[in-house]
DSSP file (Angstrom, degrees, kcal/mol; ACC not computed):
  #  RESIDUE AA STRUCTURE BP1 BP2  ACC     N-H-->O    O-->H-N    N-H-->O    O-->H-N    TCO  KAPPA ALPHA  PHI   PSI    X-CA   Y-CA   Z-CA
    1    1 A X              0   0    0      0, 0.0    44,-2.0     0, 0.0     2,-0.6   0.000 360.0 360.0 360.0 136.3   97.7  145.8  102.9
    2    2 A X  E     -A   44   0A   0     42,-0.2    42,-0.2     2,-0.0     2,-0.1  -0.710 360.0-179.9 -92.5  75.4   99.2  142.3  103.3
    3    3 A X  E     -A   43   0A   0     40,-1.3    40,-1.2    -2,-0.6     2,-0.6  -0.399  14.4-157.5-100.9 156.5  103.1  142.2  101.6
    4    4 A X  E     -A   42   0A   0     38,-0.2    62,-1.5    62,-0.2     2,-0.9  -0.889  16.7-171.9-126.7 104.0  105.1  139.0  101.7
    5    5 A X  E     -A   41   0A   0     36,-3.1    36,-0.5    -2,-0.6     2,-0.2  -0.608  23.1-132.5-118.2  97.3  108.8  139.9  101.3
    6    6 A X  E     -A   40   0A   0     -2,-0.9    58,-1.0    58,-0.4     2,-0.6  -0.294  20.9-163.7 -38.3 109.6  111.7  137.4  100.9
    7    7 A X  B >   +C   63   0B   0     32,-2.6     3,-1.0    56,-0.3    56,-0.2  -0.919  11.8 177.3 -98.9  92.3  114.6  138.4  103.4
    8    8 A X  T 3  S+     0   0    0     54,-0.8    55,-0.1    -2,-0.6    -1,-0.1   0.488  77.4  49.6 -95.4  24.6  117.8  136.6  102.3
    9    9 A X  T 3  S+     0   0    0     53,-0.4     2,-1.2    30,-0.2    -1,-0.3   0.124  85.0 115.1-124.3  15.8  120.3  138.1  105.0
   10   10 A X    <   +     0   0    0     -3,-1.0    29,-0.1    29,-0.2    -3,-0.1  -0.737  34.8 156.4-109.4 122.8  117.8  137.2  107.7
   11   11 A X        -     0   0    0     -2,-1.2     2,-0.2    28,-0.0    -1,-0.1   0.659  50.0  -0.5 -48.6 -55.4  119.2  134.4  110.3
   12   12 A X  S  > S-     0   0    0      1,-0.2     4,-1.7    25,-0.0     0, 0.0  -0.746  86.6 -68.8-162.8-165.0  118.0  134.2  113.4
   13   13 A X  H  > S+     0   0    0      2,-0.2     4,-1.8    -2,-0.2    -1,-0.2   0.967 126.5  54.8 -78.1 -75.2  115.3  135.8  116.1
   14   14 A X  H  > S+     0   0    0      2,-0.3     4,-1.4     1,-0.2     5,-0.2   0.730 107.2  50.5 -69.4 -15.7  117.3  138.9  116.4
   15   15 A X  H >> S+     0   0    0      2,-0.2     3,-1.4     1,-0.2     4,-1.2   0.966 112.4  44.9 -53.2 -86.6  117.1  139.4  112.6
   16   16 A X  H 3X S+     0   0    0     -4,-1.7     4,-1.1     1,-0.2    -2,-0.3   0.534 108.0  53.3  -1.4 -59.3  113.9  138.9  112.8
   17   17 A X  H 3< S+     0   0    0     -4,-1.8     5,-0.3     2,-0.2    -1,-0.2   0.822 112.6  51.5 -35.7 -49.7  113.4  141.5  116.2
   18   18 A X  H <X S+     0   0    0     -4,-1.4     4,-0.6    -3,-1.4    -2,-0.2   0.765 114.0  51.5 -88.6 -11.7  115.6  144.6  113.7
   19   19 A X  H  X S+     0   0    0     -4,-1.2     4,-0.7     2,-0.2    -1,-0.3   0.912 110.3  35.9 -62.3 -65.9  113.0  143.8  111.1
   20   20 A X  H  < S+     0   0    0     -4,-1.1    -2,-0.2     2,-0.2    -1,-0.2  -0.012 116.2  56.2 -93.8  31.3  109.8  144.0  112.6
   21   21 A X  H  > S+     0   0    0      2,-0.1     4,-1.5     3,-0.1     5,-0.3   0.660 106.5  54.0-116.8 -37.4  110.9  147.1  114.8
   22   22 A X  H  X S+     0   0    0     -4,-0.6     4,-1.3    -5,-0.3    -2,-0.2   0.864 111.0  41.3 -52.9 -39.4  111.8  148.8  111.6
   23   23 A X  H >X S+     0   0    0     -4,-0.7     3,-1.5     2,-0.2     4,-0.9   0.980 114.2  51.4 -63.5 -50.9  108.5  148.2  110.2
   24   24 A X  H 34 S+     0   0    0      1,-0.3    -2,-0.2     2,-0.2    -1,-0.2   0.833 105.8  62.6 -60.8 -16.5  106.8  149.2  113.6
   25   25 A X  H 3< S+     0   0    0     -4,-1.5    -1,-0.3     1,-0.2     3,-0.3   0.977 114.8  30.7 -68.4 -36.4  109.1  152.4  113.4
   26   26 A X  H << S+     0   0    0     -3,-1.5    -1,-0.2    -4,-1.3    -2,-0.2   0.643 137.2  23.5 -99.2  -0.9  107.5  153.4  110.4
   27   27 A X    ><  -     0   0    0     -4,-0.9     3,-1.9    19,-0.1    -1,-0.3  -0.732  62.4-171.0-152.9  79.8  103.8  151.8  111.1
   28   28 A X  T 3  S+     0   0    0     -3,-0.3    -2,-0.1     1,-0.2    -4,-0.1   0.877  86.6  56.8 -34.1 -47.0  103.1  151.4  114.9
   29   29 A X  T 3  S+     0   0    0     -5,-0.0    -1,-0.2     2,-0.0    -5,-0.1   0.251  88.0 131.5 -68.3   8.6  100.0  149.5  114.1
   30   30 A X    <   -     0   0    0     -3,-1.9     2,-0.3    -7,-0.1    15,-0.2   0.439  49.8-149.4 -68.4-171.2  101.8  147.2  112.2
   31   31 A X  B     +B   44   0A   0     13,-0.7    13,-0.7     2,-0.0     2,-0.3  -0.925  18.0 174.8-127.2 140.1  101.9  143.1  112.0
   32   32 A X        -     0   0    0     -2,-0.3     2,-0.4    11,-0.2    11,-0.2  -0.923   5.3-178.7-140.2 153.3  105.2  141.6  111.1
   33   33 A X        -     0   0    0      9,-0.3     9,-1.6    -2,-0.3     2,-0.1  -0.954  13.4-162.3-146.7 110.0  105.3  137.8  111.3
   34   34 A X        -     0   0    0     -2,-0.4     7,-0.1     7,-0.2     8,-0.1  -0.184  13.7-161.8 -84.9 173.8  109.1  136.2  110.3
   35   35 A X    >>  -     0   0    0     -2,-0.1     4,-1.4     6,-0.0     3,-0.5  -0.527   3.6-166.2-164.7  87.5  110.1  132.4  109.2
   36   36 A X  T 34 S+     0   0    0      1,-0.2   -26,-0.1     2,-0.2     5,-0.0   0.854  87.2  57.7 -51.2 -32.6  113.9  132.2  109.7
   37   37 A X  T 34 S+     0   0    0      1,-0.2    -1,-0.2     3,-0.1    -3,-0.0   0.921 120.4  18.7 -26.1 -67.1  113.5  129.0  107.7
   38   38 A X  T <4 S-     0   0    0     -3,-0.5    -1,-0.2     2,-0.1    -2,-0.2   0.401 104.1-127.6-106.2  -1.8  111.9  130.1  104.5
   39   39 A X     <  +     0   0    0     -4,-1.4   -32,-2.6     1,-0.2     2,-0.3   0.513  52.4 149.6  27.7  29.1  112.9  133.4  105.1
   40   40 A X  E     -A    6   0A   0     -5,-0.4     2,-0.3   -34,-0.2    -1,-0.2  -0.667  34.9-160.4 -77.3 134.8  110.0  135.1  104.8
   41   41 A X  E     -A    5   0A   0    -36,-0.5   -36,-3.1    -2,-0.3     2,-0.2  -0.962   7.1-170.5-128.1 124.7  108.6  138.2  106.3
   42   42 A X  E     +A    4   0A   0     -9,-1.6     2,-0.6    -2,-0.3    -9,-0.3  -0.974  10.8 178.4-115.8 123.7  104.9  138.6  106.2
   43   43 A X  E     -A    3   0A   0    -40,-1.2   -40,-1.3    -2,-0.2     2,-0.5  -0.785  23.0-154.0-131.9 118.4  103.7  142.3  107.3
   44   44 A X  E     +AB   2  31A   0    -13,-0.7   -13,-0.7    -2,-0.6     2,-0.2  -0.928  41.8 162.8-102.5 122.7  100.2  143.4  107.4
   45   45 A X        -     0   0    0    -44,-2.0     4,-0.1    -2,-0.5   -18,-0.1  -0.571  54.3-143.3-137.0 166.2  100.7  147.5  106.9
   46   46 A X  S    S+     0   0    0     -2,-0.2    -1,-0.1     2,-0.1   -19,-0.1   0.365  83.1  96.2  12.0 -62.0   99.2  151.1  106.0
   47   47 A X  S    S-     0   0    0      1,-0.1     2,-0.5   -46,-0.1    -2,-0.1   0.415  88.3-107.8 -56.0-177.6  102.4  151.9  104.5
   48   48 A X    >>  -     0   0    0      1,-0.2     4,-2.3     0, 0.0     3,-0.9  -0.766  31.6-113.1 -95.3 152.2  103.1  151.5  101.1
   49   49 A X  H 3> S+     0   0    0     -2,-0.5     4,-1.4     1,-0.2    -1,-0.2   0.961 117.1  58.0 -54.8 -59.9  105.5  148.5  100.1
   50   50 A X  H 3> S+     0   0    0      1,-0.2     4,-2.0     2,-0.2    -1,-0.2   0.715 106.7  55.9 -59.2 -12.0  108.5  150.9   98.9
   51   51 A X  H <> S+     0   0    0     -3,-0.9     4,-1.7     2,-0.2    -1,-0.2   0.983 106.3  43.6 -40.6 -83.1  108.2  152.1  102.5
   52   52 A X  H  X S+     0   0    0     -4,-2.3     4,-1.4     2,-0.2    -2,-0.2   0.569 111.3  54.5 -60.9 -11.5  108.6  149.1  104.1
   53   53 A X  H  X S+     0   0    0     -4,-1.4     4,-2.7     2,-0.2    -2,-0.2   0.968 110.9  48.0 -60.8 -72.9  111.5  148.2  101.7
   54   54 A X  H  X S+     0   0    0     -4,-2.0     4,-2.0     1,-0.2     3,-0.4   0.822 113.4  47.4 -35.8 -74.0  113.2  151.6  102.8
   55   55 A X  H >X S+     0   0    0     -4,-1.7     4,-0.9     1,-0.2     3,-0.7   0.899 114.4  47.6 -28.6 -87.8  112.6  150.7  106.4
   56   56 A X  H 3<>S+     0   0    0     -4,-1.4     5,-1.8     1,-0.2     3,-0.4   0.742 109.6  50.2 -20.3 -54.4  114.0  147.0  106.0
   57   57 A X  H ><5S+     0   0    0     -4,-2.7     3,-0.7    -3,-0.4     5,-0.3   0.821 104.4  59.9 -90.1 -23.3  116.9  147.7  104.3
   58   58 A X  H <<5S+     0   0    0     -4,-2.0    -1,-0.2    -3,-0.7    -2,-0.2   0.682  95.0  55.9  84.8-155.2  117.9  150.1  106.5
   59   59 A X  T 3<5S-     0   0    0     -4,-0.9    -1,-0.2    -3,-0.4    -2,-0.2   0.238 136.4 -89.6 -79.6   2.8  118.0  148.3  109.1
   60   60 A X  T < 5S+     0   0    0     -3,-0.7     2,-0.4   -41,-0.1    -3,-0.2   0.358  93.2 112.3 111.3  -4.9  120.4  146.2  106.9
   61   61 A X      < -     0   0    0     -5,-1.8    -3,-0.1    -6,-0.1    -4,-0.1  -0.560  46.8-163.8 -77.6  45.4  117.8  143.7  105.3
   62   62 A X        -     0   0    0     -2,-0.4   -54,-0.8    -5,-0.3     2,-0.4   0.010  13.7-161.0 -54.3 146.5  117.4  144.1  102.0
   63   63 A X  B     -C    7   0B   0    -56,-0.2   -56,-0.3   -55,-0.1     2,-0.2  -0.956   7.5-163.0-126.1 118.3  114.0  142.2  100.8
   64   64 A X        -     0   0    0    -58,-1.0   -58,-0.4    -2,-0.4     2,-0.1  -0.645  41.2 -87.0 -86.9 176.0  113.0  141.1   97.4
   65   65 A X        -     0   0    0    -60,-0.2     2,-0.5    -2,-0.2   -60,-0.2  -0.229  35.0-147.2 -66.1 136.6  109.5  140.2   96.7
   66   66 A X        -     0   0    0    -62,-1.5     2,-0.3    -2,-0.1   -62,-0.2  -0.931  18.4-145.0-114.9 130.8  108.5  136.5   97.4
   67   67 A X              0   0    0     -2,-0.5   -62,-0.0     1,-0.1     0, 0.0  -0.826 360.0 360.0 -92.0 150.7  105.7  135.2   94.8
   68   68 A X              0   0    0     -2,-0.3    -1,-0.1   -64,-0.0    -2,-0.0   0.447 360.0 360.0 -98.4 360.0  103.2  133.0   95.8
């Protein structure tokens, strides 16, 4: 599953880094692909989306849902 999740507390690179290791904690196989710009995080996953919510936030990231 492909989830696209608006990150508005994310910054920088190392935001980005506490992000996608959080996902990877909870999905090794994961993908996580950041845009400190737009501040989007796009994650191709196994898990379920409230998973990777749990996971994100965390690690201190709360994410809402970005629509396309």
């Amino acid at each position: 599953m492909t989830l696209q999740l608006k990150v508005p507390k994310m910054a920088c690179s190392a935001c980005a880094n506490t992000i996608a290791k959080a996902v990877r904690d909870i999905d090794s196989a994961s993908t996580v692909e950041a845009d400190i710009k737009t501040k989007l995080v796009t994650i191709q996953t196994a898990k379920s989306e409230s998973e990777v919510r749990k996971a994100i936030a965390s690690a201190g990231y709360p994410a809402s849902q970005f629509e396309i």
